[in-house]
gemmi code that builds the backbone of each chain (N, CA, C; Angstrom):
import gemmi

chains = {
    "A": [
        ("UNK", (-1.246, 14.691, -20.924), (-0.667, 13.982, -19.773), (-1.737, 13.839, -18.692)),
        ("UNK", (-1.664, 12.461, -18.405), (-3.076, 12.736, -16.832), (-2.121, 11.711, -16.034)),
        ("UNK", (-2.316, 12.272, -15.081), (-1.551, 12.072, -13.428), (-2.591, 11.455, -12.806)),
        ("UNK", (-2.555, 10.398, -12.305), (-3.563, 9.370, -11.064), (-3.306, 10.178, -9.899)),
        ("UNK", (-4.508, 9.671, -9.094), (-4.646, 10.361, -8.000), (-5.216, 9.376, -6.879)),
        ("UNK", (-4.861, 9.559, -5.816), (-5.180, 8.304, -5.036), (-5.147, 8.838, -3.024)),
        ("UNK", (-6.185, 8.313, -2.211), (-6.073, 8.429, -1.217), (-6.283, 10.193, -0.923)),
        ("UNK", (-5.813, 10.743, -0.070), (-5.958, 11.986, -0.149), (-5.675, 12.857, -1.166)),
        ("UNK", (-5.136, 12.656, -1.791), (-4.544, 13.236, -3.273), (-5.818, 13.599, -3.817)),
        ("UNK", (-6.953, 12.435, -4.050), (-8.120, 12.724, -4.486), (-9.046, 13.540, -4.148)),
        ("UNK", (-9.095, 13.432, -2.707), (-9.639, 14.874, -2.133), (-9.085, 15.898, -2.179)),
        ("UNK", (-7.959, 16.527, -2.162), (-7.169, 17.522, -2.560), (-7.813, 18.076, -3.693)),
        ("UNK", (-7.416, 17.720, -4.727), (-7.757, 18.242, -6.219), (-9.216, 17.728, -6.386)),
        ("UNK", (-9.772, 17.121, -5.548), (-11.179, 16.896, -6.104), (-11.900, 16.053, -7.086)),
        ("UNK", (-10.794, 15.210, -7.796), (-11.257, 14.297, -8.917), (-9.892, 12.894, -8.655)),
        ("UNK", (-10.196, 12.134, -9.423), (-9.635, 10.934, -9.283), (-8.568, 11.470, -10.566)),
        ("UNK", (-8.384, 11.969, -11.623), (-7.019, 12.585, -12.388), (-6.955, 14.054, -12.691)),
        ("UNK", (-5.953, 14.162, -12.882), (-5.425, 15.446, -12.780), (-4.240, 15.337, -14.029)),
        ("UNK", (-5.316, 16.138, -15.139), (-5.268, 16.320, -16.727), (-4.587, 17.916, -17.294)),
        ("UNK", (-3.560, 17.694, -17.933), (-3.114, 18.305, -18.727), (-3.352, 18.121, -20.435)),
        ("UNK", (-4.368, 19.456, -20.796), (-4.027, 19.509, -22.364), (-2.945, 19.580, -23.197)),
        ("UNK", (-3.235, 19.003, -24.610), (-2.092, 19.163, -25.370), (-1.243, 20.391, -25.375)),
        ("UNK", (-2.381, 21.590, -25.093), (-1.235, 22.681, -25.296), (-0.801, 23.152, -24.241)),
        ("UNK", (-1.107, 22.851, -23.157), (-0.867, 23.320, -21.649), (1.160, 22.577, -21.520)),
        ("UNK", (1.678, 23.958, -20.769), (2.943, 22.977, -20.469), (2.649, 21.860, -19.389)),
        ("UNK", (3.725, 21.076, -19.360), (3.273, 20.024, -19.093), (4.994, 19.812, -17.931)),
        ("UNK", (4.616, 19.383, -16.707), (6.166, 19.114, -15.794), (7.142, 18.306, -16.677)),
        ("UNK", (8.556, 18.332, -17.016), (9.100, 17.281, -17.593), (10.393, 16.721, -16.483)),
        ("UNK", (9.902, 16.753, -14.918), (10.343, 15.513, -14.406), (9.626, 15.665, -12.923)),
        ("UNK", (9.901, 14.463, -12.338), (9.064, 14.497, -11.163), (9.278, 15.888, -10.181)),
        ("UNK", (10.610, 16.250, -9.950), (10.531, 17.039, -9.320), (9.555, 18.497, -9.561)),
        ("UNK", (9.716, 18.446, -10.874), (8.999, 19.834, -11.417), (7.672, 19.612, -11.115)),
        ("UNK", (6.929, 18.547, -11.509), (5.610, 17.931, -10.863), (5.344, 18.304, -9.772)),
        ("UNK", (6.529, 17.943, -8.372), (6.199, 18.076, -7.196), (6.118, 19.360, -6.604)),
        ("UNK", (6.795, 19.880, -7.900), (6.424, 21.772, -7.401), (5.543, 22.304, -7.886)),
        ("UNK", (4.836, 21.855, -9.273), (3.538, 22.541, -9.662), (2.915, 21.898, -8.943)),
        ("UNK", (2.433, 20.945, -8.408), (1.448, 20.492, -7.441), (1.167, 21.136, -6.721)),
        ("UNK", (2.093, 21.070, -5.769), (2.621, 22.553, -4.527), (1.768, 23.964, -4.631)),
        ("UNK", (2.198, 24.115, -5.882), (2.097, 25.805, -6.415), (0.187, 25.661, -5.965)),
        ("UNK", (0.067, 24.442, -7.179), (-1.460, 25.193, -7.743), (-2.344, 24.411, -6.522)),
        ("UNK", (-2.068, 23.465, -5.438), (-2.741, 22.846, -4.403), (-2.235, 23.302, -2.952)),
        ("UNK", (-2.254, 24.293, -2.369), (-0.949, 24.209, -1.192), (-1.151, 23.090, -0.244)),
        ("UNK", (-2.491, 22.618, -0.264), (-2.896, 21.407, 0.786), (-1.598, 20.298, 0.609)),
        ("UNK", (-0.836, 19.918, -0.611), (0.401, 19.148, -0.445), (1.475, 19.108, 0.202)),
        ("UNK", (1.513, 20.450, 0.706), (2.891, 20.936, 0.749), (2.318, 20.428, 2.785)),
        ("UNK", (1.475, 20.151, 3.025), (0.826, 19.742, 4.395), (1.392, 18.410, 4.764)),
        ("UNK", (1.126, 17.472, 3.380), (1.114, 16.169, 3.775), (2.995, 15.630, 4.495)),
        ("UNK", (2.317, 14.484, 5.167), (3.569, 13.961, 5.624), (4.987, 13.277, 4.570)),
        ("UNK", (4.434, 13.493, 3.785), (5.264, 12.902, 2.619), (4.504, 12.878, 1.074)),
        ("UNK", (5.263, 13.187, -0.052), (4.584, 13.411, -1.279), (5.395, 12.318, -2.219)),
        ("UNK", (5.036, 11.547, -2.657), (5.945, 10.642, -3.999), (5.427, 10.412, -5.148)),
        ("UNK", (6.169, 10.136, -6.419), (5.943, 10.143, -7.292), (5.929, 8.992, -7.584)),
        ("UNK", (5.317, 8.019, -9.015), (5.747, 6.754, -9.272), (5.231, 7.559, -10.522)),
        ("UNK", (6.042, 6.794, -11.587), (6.564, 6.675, -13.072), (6.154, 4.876, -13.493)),
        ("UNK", (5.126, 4.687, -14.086), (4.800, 3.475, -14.900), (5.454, 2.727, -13.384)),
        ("UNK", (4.103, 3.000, -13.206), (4.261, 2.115, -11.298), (5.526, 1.769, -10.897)),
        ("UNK", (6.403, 2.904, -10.643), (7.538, 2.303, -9.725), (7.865, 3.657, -8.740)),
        ("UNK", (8.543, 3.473, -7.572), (8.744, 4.926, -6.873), (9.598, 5.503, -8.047)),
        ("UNK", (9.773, 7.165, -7.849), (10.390, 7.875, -8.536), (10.901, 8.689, -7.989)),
        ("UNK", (12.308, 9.254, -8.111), (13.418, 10.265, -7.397), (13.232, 11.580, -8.019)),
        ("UNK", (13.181, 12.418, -7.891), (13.063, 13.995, -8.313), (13.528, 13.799, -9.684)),
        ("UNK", (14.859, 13.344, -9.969), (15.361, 13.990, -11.533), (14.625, 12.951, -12.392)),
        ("UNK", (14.343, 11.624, -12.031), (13.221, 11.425, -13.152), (12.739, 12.000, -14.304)),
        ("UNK", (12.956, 11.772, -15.765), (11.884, 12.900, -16.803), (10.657, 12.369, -16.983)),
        ("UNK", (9.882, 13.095, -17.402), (8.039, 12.704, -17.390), (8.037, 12.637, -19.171)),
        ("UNK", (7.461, 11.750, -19.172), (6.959, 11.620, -20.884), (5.591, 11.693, -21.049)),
        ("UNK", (5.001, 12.247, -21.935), (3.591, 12.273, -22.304), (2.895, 10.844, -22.428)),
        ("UNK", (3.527, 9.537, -22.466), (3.392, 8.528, -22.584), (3.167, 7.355, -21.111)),
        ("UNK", (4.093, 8.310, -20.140), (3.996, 7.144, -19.031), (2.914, 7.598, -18.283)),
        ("UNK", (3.027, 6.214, -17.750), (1.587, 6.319, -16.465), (1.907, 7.338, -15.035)),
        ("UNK", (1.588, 8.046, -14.671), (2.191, 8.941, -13.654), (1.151, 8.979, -12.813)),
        ("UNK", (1.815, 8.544, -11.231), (0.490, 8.862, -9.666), (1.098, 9.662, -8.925)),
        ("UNK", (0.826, 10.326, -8.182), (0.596, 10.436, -7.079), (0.567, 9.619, -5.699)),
        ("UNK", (1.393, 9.895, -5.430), (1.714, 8.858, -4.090), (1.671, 9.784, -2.422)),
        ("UNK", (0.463, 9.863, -2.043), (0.447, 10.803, -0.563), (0.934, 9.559, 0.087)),
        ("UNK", (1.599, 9.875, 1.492), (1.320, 8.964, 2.734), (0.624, 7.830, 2.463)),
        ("UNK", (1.607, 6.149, 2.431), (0.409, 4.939, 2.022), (-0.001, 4.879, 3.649)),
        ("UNK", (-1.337, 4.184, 3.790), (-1.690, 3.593, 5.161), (-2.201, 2.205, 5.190)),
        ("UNK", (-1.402, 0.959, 4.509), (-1.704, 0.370, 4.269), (-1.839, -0.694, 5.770)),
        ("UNK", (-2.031, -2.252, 5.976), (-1.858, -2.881, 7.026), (-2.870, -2.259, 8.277)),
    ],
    "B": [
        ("UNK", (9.988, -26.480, -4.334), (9.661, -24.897, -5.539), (8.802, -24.139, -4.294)),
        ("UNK", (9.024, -23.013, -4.375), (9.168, -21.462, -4.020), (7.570, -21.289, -4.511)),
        ("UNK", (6.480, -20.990, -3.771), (5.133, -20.521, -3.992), (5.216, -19.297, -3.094)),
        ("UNK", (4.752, -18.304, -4.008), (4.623, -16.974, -3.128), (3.191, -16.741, -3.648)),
        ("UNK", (2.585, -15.835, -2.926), (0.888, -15.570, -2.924), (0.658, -14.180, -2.736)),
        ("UNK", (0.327, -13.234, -3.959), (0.222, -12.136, -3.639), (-0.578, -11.308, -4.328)),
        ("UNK", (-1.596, -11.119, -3.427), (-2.928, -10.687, -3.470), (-3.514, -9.676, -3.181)),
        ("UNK", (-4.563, -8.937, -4.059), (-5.327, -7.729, -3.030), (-6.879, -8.242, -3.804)),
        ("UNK", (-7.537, -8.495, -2.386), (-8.897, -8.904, -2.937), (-10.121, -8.062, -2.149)),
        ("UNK", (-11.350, -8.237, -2.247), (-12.516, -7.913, -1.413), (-12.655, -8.172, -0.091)),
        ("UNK", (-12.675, -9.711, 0.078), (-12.473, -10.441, 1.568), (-11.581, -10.920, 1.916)),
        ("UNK", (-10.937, -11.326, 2.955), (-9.679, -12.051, 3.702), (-10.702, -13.429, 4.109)),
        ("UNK", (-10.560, -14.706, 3.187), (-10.856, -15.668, 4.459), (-9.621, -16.155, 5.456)),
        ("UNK", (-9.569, -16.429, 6.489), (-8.044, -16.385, 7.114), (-7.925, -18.193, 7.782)),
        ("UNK", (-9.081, -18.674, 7.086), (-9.399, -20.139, 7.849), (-8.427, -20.833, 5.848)),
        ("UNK", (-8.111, -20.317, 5.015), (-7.629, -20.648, 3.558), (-5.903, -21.042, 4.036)),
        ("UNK", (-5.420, -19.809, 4.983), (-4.100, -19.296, 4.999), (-3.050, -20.869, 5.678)),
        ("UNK", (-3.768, -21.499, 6.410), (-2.337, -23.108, 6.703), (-2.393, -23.502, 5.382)),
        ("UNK", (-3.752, -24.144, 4.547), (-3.195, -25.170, 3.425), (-2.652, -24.172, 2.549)),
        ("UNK", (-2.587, -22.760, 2.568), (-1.851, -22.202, 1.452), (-0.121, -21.907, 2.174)),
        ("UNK", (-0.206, -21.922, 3.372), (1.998, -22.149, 3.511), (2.458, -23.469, 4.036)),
        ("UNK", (1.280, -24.411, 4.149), (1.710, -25.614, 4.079), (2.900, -26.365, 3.383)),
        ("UNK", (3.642, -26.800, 3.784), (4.767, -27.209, 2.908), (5.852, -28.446, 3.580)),
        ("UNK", (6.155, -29.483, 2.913), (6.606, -30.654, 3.272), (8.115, -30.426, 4.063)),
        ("UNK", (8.750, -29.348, 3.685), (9.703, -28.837, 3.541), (10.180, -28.414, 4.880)),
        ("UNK", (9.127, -27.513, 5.681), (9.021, -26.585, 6.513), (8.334, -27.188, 8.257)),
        ("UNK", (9.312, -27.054, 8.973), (8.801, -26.701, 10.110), (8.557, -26.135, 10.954)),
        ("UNK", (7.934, -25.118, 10.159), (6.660, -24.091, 11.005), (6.294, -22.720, 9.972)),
        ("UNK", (5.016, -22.433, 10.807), (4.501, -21.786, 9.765), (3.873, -20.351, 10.691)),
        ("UNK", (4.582, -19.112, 10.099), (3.911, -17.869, 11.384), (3.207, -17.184, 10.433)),
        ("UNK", (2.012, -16.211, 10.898), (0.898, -15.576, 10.116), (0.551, -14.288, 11.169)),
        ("UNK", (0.806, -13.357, 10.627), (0.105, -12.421, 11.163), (-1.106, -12.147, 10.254)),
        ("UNK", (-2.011, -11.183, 11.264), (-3.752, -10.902, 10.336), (-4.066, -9.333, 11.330)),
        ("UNK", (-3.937, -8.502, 9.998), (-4.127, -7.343, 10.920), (-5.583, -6.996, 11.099)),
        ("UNK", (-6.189, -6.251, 11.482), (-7.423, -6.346, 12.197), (-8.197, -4.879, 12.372)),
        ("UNK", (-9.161, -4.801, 11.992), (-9.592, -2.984, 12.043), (-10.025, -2.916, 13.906)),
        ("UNK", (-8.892, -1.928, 14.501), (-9.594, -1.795, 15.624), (-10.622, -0.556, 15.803)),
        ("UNK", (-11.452, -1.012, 17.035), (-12.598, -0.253, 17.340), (-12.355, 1.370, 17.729)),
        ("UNK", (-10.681, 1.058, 18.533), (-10.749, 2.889, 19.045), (-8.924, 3.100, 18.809)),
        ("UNK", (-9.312, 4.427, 18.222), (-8.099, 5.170, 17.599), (-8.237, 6.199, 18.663)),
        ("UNK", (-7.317, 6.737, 19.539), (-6.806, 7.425, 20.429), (-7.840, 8.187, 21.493)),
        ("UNK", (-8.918, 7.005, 21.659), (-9.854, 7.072, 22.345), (-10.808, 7.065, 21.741)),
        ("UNK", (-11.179, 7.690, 20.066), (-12.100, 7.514, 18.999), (-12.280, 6.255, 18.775)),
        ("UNK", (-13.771, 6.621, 18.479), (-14.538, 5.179, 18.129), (-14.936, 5.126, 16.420)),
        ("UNK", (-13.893, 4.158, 16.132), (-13.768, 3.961, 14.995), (-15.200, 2.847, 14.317)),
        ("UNK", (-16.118, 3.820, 13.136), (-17.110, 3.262, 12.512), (-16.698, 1.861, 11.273)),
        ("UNK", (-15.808, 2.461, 10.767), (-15.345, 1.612, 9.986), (-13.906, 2.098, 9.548)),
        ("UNK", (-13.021, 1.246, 8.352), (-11.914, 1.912, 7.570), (-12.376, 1.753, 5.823)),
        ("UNK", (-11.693, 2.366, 5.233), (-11.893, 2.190, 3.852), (-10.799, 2.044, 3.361)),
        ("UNK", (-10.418, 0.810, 2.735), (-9.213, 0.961, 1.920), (-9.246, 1.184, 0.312)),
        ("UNK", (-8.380, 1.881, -0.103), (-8.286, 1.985, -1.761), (-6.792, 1.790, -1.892)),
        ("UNK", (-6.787, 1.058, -3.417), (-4.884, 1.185, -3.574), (-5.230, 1.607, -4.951)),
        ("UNK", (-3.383, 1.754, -5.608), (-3.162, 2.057, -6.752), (-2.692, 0.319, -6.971)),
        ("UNK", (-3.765, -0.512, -7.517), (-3.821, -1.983, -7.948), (-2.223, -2.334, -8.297)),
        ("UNK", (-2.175, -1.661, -9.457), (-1.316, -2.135, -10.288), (0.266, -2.938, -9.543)),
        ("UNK", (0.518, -0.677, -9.045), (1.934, -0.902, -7.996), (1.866, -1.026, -6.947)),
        ("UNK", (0.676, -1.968, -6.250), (0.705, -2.398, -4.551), (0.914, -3.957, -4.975)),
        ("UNK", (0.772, -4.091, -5.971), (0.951, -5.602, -6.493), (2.183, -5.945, -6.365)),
        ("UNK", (2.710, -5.151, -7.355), (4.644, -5.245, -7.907), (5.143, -5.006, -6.333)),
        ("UNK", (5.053, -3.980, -5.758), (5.458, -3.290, -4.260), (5.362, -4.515, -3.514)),
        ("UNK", (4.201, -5.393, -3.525), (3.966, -6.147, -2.250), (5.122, -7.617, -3.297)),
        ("UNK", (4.954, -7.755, -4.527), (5.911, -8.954, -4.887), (7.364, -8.472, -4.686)),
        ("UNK", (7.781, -7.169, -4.542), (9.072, -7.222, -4.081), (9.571, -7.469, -2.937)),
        ("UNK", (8.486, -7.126, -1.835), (8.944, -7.645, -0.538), (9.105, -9.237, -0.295)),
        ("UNK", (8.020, -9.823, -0.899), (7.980, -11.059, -0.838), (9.218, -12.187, -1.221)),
        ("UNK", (9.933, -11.675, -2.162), (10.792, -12.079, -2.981), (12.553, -11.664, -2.316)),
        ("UNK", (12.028, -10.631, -1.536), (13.174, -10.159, -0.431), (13.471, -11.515, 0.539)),
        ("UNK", (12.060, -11.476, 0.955), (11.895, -12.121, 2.063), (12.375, -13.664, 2.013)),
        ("UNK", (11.943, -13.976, 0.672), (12.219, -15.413, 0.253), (13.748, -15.551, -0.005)),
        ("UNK", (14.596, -14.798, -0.360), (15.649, -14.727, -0.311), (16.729, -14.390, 1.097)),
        ("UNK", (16.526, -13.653, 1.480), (16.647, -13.146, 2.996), (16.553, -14.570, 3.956)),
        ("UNK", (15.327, -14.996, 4.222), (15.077, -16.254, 5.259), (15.037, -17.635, 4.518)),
        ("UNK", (15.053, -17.307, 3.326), (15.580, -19.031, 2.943), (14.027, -19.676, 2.789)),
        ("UNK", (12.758, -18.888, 2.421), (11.325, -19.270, 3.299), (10.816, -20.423, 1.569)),
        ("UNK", (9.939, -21.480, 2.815), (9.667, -22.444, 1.534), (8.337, -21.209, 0.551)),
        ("UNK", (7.311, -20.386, 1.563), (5.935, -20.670, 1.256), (6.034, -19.160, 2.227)),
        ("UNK", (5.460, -18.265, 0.755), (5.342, -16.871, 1.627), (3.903, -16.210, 0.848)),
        ("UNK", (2.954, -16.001, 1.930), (1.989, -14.886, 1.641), (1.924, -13.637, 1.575)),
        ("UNK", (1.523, -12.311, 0.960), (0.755, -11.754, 1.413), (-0.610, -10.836, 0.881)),
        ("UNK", (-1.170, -10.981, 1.454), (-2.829, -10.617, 1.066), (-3.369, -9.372, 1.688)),
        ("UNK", (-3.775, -8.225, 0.685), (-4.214, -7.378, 1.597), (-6.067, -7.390, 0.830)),
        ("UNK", (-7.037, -6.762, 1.610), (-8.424, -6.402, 1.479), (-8.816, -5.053, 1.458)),
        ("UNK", (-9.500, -4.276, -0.238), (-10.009, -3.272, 0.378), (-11.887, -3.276, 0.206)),
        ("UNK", (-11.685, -1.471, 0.226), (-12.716, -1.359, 0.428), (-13.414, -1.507, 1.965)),
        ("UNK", (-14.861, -1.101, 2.266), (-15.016, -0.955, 3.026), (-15.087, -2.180, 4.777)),
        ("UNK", (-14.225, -2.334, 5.506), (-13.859, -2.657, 6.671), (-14.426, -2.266, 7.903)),
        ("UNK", (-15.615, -3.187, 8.554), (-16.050, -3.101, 10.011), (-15.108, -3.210, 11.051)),
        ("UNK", (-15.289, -2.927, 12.053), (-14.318, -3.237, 13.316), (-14.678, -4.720, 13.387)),
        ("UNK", (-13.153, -5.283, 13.420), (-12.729, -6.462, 13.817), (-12.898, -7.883, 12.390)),
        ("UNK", (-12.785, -6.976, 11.639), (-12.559, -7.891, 10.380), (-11.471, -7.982, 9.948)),
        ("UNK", (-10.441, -9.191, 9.575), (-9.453, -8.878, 8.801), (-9.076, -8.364, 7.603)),
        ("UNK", (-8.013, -7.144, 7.587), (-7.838, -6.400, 6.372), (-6.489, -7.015, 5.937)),
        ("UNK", (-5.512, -7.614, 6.672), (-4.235, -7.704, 6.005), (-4.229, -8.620, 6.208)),
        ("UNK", (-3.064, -10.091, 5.678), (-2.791, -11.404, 6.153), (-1.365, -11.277, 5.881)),
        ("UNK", (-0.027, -11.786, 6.256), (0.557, -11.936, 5.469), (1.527, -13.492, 6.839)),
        ("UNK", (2.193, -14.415, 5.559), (2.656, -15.307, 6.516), (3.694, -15.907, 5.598)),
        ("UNK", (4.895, -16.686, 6.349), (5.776, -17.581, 5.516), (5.891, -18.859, 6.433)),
        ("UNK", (6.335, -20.029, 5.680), (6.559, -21.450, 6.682), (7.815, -21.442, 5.538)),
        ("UNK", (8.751, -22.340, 6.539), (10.405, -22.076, 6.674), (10.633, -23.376, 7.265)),
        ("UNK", (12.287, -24.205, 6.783), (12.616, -24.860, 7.697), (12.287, -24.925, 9.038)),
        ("UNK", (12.932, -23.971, 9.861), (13.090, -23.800, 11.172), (12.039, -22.659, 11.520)),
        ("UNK", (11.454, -22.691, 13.049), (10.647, -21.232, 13.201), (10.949, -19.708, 13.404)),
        ("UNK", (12.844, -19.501, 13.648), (13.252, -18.267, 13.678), (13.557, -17.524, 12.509)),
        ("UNK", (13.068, -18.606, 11.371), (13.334, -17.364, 10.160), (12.022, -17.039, 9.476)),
        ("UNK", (10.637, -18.245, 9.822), (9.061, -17.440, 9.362), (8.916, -16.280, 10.403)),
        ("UNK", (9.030, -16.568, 11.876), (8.869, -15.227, 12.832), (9.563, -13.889, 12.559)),
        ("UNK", (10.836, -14.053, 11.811), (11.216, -12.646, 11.941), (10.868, -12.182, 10.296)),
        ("UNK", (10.545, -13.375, 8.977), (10.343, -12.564, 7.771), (8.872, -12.313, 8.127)),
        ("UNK", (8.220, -12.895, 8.621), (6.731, -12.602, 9.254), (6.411, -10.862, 9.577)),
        ("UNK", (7.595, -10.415, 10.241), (7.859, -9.236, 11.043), (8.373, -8.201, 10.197)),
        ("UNK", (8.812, -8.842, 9.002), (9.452, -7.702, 8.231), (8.242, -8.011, 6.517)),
        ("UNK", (7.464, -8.756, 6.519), (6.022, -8.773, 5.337), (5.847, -7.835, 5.814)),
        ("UNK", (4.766, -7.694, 7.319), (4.065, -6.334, 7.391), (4.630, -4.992, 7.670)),
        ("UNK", (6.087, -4.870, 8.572), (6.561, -3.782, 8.337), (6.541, -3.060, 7.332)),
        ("UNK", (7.458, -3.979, 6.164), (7.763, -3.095, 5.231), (6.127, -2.700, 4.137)),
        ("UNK", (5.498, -3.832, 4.320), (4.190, -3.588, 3.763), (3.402, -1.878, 3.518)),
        ("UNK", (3.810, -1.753, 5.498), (2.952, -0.550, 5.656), (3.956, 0.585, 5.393)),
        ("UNK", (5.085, 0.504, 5.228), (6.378, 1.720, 4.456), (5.634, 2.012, 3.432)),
        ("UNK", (6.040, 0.822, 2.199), (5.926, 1.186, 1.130), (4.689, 0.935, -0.016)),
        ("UNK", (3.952, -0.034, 0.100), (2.863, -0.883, -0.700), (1.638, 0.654, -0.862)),
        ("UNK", (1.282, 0.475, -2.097), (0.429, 2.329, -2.267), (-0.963, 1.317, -1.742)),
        ("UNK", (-1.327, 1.694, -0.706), (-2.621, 1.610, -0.364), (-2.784, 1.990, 0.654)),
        ("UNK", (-4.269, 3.176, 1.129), (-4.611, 3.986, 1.706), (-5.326, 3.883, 2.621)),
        ("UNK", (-5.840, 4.141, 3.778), (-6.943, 3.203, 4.925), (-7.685, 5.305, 5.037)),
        ("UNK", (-8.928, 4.923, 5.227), (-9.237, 6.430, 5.540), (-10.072, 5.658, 6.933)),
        ("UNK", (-10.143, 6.506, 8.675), (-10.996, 6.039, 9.167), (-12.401, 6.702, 9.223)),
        ("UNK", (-13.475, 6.388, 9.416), (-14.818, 6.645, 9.291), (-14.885, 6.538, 10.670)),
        ("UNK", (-15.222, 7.742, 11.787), (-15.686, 8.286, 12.992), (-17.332, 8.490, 12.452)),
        ("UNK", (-17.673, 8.505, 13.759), (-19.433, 9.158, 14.014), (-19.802, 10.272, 13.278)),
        ("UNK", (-18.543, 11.652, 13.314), (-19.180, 12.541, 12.632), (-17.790, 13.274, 11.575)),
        ("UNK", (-16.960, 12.295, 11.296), (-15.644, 12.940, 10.402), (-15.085, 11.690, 9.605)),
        ("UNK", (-14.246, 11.644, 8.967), (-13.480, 10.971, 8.410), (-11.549, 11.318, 8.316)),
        ("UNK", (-11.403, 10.473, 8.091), (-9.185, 11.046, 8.102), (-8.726, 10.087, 7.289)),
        ("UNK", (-8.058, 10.529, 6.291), (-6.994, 9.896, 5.730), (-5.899, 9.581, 6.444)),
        ("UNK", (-5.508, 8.152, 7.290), (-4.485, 7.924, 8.223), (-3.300, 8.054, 7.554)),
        ("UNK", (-2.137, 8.983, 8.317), (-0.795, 9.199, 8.248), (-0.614, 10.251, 7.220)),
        ("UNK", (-1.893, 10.529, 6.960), (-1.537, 11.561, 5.308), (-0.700, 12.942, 6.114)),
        ("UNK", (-1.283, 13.205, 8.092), (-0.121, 14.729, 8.030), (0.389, 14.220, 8.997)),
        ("UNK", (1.338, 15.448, 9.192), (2.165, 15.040, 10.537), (1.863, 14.892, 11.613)),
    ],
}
model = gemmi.Model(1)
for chain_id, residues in chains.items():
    chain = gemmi.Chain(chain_id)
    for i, (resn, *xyz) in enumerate(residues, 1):
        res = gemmi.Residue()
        res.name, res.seqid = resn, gemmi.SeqId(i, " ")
        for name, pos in zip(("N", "CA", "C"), xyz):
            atom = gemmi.Atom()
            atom.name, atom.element = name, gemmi.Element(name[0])
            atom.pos, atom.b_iso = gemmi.Position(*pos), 0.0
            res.add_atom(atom)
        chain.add_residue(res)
    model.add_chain(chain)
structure = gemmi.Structure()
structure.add_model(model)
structure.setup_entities()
């Protein structure tokens, strides 16, 4: 599973994805995501807002994660 | 027919933006163009940097558009954003609609860039003299 990373997200963790091996568990929905993030980065738990998108669309906590979809990271946009 | 324009490129030319909401249809045409300013809360801003997630600032920015076109009835709706790196006083955003009448491009005009800067994934970091910030990332 690899998770995009974007905007501060990238500085956070330090790389542009954030990779899970085959044998590593792996979150199976956004919310669980938004708490291992948490866990293993505390700098998230800072930001003004944390979101998920699932094969580019926003995503709600119960969401499930598949080894297959595209998954980001969404800090605070600052777009305009 | 319904032309919507929705873009994320390198440069903004903003002298392109009448013949693109031009429309036989419409009388009048509003455009906002947002603009990197020089000073952020007395800071003197060097530059901005924008990055997005391509894919879903695309889809994100065609849903507003498609709101909007529905919502105000609009013949001819833009919007265009620019990344990468941004001097003071260059345009980074465009976005505009021409409409029958002018009270429904002015207020979907008002609600392109609102909702733009809610939801569309793209990031502005500013570049100071001796720091940098990811804008809005804390509280």
């Amino acid at each position: 599973m690899e998770i995009l990373l974007f905007g501060i997200a990238k500085d956070i963790v330090g790389q542009a994805q954030l990779r899970f091996s085959a044998t590593e568990e792996t979150p199976t929905s956004v919310g669980a995501l938004k708490t291992m993030i948490g866990e293993k980065y505390p700098e998230f738990t800072k930001l003004s807002s944390l979101a998920i998108a699932v094969n580019s669309e926003y995503a709600e906590d119960d969401v499930s994660l598949n080894r297959n979809d595209e998954i980001a990271i969404i800090p605070p946009v600052s777009g305009g | 027919m319904i032309k919507k324009i929705i873009e994320i490129v390198e440069k903004i030319d903003t002298s392109q933006v009448f013949s693109e909401l031009s429309d036989a249809q419409s009388g009048g045409i509003c455009v906002f163009v947002g603009t990197v300013r020089e000073f952020t809360q007395g800071e003197q801003v060097v530059s901005l940097e924008f990055e997005t997630y391509e894919k879903m600032a695309l889809k994100e920015m065609d849903k507003i558009a498609t709101t909007a076109v529905t919502k105000w009835n609009l013949n001819k709706v833009i919007i265009r954003h620019a990344i990468g790196l941004k001097n003071v006083a260059e345009p980074v955003v465009i976005v505009g609609a021409s409409s029958g009448h002018r009270d429904a491009c002015f207020e979907a005009c008002r609600f392109l860039i609102d909702t733009l800067k809610e939801t569309v994934p793209i990031w502005k970091k500013e570049r100071f003299e001796n720091k940098s910030v990811w804008v809005s990332a804390h509280p």
